[in-house]
C-alpha positions in Angstrom: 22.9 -109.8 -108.3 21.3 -107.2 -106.1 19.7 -104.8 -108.7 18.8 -108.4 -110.9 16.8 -109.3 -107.5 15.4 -105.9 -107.1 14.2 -105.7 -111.0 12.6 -108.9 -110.8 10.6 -108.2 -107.5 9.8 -105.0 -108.8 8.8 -106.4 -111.9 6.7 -108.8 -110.4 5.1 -106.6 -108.4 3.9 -104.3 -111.4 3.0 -107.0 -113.4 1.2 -108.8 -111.1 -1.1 -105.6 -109.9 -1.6 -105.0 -113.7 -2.9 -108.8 -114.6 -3.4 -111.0 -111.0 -6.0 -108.4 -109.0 -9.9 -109.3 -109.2 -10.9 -106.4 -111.3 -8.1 -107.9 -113.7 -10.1 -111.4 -113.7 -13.3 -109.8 -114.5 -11.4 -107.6 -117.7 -10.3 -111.1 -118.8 -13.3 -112.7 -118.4 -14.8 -110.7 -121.3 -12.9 -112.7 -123.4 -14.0 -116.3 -121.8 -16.1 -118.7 -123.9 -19.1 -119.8 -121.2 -19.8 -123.1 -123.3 -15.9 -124.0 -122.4 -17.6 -124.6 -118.5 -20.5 -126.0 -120.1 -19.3 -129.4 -119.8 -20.4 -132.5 -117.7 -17.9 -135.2 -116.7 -20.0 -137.2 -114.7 -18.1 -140.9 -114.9 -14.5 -139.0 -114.2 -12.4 -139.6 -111.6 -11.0 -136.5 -110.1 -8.4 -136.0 -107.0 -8.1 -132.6 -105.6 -5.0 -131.7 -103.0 -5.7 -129.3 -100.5 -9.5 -129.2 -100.9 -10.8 -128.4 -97.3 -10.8 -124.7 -98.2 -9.7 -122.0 -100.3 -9.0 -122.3 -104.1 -9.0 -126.7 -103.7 -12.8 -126.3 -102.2 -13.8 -124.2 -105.0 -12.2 -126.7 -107.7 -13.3 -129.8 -106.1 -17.0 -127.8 -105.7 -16.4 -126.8 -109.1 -15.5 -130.6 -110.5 -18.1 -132.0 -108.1 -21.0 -129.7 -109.7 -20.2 -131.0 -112.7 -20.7 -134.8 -112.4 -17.2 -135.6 -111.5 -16.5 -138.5 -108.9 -14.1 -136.1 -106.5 -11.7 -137.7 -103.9 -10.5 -135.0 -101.8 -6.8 -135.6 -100.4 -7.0 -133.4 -96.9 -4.4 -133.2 -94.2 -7.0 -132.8 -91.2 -9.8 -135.5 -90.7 -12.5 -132.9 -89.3 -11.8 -129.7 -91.4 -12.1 -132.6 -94.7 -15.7 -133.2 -93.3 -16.9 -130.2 -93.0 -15.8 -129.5 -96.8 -17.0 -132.7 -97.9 -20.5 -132.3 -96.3 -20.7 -128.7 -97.6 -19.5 -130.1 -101.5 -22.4 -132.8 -101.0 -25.1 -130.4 -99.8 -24.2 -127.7 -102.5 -23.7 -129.8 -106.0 -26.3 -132.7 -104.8 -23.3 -134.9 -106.2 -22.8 -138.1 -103.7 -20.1 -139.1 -105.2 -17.3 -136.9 -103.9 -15.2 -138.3 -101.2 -12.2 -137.8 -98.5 -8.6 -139.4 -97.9 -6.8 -138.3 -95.3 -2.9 -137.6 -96.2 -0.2 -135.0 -94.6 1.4 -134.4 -97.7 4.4 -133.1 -96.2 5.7 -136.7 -95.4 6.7 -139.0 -98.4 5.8 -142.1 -96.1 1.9 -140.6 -96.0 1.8 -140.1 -99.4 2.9 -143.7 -100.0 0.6 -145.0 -97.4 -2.4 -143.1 -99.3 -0.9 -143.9 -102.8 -1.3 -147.9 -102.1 -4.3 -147.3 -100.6 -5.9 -145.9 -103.1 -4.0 -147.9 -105.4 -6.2 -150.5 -104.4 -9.8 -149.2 -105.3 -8.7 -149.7 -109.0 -10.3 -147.2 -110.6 -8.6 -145.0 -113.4 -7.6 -141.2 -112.3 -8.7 -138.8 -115.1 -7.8 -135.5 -113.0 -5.5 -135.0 -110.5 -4.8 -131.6 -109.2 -2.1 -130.6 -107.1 -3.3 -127.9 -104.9 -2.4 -128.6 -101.8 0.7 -125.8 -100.6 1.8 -123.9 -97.8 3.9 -120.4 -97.2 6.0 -121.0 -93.5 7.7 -118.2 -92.3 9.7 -119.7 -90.3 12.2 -122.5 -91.2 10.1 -125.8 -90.0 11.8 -129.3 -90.8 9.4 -132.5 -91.3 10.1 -135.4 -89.0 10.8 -137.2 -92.4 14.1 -134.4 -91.8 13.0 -132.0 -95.0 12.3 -128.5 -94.8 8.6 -128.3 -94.6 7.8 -125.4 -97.9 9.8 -127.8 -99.5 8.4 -131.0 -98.6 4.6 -130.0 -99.0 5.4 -127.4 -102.7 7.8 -129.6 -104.1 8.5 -132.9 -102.7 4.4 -133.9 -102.2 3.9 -132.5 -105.4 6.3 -135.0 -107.6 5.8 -137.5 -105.0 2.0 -138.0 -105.6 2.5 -137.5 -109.5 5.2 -140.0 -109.5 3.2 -142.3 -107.5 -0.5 -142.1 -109.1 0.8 -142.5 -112.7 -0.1 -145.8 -112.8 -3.7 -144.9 -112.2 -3.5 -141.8 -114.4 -2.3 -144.1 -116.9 -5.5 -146.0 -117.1 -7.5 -143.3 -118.0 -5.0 -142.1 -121.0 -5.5 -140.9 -123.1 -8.1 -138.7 -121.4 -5.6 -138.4 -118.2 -4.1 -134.9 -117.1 -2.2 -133.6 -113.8 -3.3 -129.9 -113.1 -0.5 -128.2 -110.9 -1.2 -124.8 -108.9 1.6 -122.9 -109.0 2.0 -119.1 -107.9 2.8 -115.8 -109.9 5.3 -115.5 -107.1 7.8 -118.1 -109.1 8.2 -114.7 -112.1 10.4 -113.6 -109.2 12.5 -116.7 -108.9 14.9 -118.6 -111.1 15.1 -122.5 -110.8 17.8 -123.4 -108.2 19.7 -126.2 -107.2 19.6 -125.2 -103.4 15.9 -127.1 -102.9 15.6 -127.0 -99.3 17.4 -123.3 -98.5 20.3 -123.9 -97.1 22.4 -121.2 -98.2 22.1 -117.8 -96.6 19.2 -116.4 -94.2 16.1 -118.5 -93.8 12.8 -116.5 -96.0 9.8 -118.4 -96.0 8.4 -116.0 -98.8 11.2 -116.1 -101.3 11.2 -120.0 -100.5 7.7 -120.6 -101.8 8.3 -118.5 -104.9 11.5 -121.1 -105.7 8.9 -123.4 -105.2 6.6 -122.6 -107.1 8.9 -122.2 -109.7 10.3 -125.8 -109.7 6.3 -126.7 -109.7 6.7 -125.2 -113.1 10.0 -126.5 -114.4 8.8 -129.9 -113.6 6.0 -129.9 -115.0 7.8 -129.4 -118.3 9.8 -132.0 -117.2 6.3 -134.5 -116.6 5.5 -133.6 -120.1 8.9 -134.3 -121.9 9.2 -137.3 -119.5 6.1 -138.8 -120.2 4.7 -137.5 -123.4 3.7 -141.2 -124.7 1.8 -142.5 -121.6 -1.7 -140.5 -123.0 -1.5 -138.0 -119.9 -1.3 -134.1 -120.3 1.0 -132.1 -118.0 0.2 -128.6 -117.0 0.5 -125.8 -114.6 -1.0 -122.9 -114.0 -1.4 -119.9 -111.0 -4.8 -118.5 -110.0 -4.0 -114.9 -109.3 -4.2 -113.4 -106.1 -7.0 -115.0 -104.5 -8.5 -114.3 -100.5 -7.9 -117.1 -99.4 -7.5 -118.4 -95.6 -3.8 -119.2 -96.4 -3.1 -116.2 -98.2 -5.0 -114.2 -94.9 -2.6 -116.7 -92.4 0.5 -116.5 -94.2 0.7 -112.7 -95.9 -1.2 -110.9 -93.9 0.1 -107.5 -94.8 0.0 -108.6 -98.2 -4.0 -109.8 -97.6 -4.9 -106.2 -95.8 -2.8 -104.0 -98.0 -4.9 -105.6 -101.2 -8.2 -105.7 -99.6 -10.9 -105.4 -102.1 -8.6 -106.2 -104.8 -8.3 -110.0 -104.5 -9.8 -112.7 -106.3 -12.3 -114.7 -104.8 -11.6 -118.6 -104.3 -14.0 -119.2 -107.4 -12.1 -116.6 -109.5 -9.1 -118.0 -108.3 -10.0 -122.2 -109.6 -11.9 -121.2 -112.7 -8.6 -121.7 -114.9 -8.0 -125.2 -112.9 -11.6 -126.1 -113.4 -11.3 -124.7 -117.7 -8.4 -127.0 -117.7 -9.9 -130.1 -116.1 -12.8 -129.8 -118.8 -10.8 -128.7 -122.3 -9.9 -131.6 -125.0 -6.4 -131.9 -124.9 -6.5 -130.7 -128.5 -6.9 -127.4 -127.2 -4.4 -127.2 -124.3 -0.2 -127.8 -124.4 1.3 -130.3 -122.3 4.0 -128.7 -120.2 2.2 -125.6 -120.4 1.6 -122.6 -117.7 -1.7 -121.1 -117.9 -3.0 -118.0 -116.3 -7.0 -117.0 -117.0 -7.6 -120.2 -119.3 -5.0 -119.1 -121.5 -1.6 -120.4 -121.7 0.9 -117.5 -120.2 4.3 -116.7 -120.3 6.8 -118.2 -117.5 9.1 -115.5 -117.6 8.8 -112.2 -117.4 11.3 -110.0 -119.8 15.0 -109.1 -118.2 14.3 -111.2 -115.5 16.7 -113.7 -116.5 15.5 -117.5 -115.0 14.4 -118.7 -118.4 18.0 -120.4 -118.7 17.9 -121.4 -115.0 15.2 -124.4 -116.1 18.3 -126.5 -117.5 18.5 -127.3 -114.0 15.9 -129.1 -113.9 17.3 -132.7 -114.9 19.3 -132.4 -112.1 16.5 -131.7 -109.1 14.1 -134.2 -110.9 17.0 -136.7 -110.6 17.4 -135.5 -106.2 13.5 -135.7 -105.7 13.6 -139.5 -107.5 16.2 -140.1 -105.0 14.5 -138.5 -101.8 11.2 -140.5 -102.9 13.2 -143.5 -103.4 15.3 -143.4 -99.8 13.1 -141.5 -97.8 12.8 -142.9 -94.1 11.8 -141.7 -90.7 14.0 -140.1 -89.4 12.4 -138.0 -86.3 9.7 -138.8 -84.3 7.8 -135.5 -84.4 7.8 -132.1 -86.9 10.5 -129.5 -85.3 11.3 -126.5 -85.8 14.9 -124.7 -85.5 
């Protein structure tokens, strides 16, 4: 299990310097079609996660220059603002807008699912951004750990929830996951909230990221007849201010060699904009093409079977979930 472990992080690693770097986004760009940006969807509804900075800003700046309506789902009122004034001021687009929603408690995401619930207005694009690396093993006052709850649990939690409303824009609808090339290093497990062996933040987002994957397969098997498209994706290795505040070793030791925020949303933007006809539901994509979600040897293709199963936890946690702390805490 060791030397597996070792291969895959190794594996990773060279893979990841050969393909994820910024001077391999410009090689790959060679190869982009620039009419595939070229495209207005002014009339669209689109909901970004996360969109106060970093790759979320540069797709909801992206979407917003481009016509779209953009509602941008942002944890902390005045850091939303300041995005939202900047989107406004830079695409001339009024029409892009804030909710405020910790998306580390189910009960938020409930509260901002019925609220917007009640505007009534179809959902063509809704892109799950919003994620976190902690370090340090932090449970939510809902009493999940907090990677967990904000990767993996908000993720499904506002997919599950905004279906309805994706629903009634089919069969134009799609859900546009960011995931990480982190998950390569990671097979699907069972063990969603770390509990067995020593707490690490790092190798916790990567089995994140991972079930981000898995269950987007699962979205599209799921819900292939409802008119929506399911697919995920990773931007790279992006400078980023949560990159910079959660690998900071990884953030200097790769300086100069990291994507920009732009570079890092252009395959989330492609994939917003592309008929369906072109793109696979259930699909990972990496530099608007679709990628592979396994590297060779590595051996977690077979560990996606396991996917029924957590689908079938996270219905339950979303079901049952209560208060059941007063404030966040950390152990």
């Amino acid at each position: 299990m060791f030397l597996l472990k070792t291969w895959r992080v190794t594996a990773f690693g060279v893979y990841g310097y050969l393909n994820f770097t910024r001077n391999a986004f410009l090689e790959h760009s060679k190869k982009f079609q620039p009419e595939d940006m070229q495209i207005s969807i002014e009339g669209k509804n689109c909901i970004v996660t996360g969109a106060n900075s970093g790759i979320g800003f540069a797709a909801a700046e992206g979407l917003a220059s481009r016509g779209a309506t953009v509602y941008m789902v942002c944890r902390n009122k005045e850091r939303g603002e300041a995005a939202l004034s900047k989107i406004q001021s830079s695409t001339g687009n009024p029409n892009v807008h804030l909710e405020i929603c910790d998306l580390s408690s189910v009960s938020e995401i409930k509260s901002f699912s019925s609220r917007f619930s009640s505007k009534d207005v179809p959902v063509h694009v809704l892109i799950n951004n919003a994620g976190l690396i902690e370090n340090k093993r932090v449970t939510t006052f809902e009493g999940f750990e907090l990677n967990f709850a904000v990767n993996v649990l908000g993720t499904d939690a506002t997919t599950e929830l905004m279906l309805p409303l994706l629903e009634k824009a089919a069969p134009d609808a799609r859900v546009i996951t960011v995931s990480s090339g982190g998950m390569y290093a990671a097979p699907l497990t069972t063990d969603l909230q770390f509990n067995d062996g020593k707490f690490d933040g790092v190798a916790q987002y990567a089995r994140n990221k991972r079930v981000q994957v898995a269950l987007t397969e699962k979205w599209a098997e799921m819900y292939k007849n409802k008119g929506i498209g399911f697919y995920s994706m990773h931007p790279g290795w992006a400078e980023t201010p949560g990159v910079a505040k959660s690998l900071p070793n990884f953030n200097q030791r790769l300086s100069g060699k990291l994507r920009t925020s732009e570079e890092g949303a252009d395959t989330i933007i492609w994939l917003a904009l592309q008929p369906k006809e072109k793109l696979v539901s259930g699909g990972f994509y990496f530099d608007r093409a679709e990628a592979p979600k396994h590297l060779k040897f590595a051996a977690t293709s077979q560990s996606h079977a396991k996917i029924d199963s957590i689908a079938d936890t996270l219905r339950s946690m979303l079901v049952s979930s209560k208060l059941k702390y007063s404030s966040p805490q950390s152990k």
